[in-house]
DRENPA-765012 format. One record per residue (C-alpha): x, y, z. Coordinates in steps of 0.02 Angstrom, whole numbers, padded with zeros to 5 digits, always signed. Layout:
% DRENPA-765012
XYZ/...
END
This chain:
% DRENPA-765012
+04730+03819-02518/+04548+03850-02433/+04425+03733-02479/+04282+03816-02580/+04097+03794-02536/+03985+03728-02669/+03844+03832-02564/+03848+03959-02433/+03680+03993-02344/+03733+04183-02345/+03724+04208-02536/+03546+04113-02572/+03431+04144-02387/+03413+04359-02339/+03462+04435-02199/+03289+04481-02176/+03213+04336-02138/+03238+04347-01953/+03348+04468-01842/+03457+04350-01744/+03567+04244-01894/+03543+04100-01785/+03350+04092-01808/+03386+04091-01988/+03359+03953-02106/+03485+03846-02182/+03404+03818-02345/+03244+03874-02440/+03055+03828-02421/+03063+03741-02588/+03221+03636-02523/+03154+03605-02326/+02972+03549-02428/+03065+03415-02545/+03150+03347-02386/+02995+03320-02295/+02932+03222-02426/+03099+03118-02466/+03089+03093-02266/+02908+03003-02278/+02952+02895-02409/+03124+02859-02318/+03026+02813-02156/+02852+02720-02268/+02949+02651-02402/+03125+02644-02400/+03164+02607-02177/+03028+02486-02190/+03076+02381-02328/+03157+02171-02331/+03362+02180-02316/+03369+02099-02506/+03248+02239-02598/+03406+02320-02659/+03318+02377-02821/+03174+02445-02722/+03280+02558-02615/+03391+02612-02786/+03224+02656-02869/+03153+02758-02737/+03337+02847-02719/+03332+02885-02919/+03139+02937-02900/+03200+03074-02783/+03358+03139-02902/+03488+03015-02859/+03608+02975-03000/+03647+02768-02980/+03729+02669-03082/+03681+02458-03098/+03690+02342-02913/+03701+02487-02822/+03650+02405-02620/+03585+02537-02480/+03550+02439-02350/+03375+02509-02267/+03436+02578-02107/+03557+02686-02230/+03511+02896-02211/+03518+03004-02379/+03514+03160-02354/+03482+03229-02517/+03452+03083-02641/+03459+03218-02767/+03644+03255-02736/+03696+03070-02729/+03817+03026-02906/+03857+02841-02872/+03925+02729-03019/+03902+02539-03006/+03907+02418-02858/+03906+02553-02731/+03867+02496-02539/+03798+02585-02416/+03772+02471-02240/+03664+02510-02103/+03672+02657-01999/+03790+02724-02104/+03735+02910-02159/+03770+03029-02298/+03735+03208-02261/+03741+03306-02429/+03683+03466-02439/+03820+03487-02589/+03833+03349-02714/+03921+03187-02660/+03978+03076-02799/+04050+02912-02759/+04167+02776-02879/+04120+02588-02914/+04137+02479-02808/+04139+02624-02655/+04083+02539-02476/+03991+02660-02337/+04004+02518-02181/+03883+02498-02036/+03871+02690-01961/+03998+02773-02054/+03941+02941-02073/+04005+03068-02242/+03971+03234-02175/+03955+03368-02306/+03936+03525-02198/+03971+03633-02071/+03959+03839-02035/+04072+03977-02042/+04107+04009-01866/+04212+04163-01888/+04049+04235-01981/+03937+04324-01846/+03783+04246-01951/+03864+04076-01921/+03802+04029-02124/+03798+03854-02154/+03936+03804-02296/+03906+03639-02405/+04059+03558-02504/+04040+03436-02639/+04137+03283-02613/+04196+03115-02696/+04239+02963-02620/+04343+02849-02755/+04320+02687-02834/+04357+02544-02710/+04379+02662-02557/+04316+02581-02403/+04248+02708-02255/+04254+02574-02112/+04130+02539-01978/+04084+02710-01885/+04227+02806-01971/+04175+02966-02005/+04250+03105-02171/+04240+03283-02126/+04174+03432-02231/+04272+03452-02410/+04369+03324-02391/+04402+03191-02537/+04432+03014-02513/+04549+02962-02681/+04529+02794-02766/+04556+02634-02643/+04588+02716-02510/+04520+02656-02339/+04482+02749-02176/+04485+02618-02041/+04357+02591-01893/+04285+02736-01808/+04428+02862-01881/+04396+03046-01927/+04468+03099-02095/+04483+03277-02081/+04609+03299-02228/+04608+03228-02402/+04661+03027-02404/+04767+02981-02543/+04733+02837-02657/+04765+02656-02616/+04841+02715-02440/+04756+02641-02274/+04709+02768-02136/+04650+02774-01946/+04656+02880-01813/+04561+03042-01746/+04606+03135-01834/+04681+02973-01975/+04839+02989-02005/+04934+02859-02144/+04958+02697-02092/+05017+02615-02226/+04994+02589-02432/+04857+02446-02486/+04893+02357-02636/+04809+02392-02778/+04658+02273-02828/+04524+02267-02942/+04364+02202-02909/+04357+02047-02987/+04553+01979-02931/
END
């Protein structure tokens, strides 16, 4: 089954905006404004601040939309895209470098960890569309799923509970829960045993 897209540039920006699709923007005025703004803060507020001011960077995160439950830690080299379409419940980690490109919403479990330049890319375009639109998928990433160092998770695809996508692999289909992946594209490597946080 075809994944869906939560938003395709083709229904919400006109045609007549500019003749050639690829001159086109992405996303509206309204949306390109509130990124320049949660891009100022990022680089004043949030880049800038100590390694421990976990609270800090949660705050500004939640002052721009972000949904966050308690001891939530983005480290301050960590990229939001769209702090409005983050959904993360408790003791989510998100290490430096890593990046979270959401144009759709992104929700992620307790206990998820982002590691040091992983990147969760949301989108991509329609390349068999002459206007080349930009499509957005909304995504989750489980509780206790572990995106390794520089792994990366392709558009629409789901990362189930405890799962782990091992250093620098590309997940380009959906990762099962408590199942260990790696590879480009990751392929199953082997099941994990099932843990909870505080065994």
């Amino acid at each position: 089954m075809a994944k869906q897209a939560h938003y395709n540039a083709a229904d919400h920006i006109s045609a007549d905006t500019a003749a050639d699709p690829y001159m086109r923007p992405a996303f509206s005025t309204g949306n390109r404004a509130r990124r320049l703004v949660w891009n100022i803060c990022w680089l004043l507020l949030y880049r800038t601040s100590p390694r421990p001011l976990h609270a800090w960077r949660s705050m500004l995160l939640r002052r721009f939309g972000a949904t966050l439950g308690p001891n939530c830690h983005f480290y301050p080299k960590s990229k939001i895209w769209a702090p409005w379409n983050l959904i993360c419940d408790d003791l989510v980690a998100v290490a430096d470098g890593a990046e979270i490109y959401n144009p759709a919403p992104i929700s992620f479990g307790s206990h998820a960890i982002i590691s040091q330049e992983a990147y969760i890319c949301g989108a991509t375009h329609d390349f068999d569309d002459p206007a080349f639109p930009l499509l957005a998928y909304a995504m989750e990433v489980g509780a206790n799923a572990w995106i390794c160092a520089r792994a990366s998770v392709a558009p629409g695809v789901n990362v189930a509970e405890g799962a782990v996508l091992g250093l620098g692999s590309v997940a380009t289909r959906n990762l099962e829960a408590w199942t260990v992946y790696a590879g480009v594209p990751a392929v199953r490597i082997k099941e994990r045993r099932h843990i909870s946080p505080t065994s």
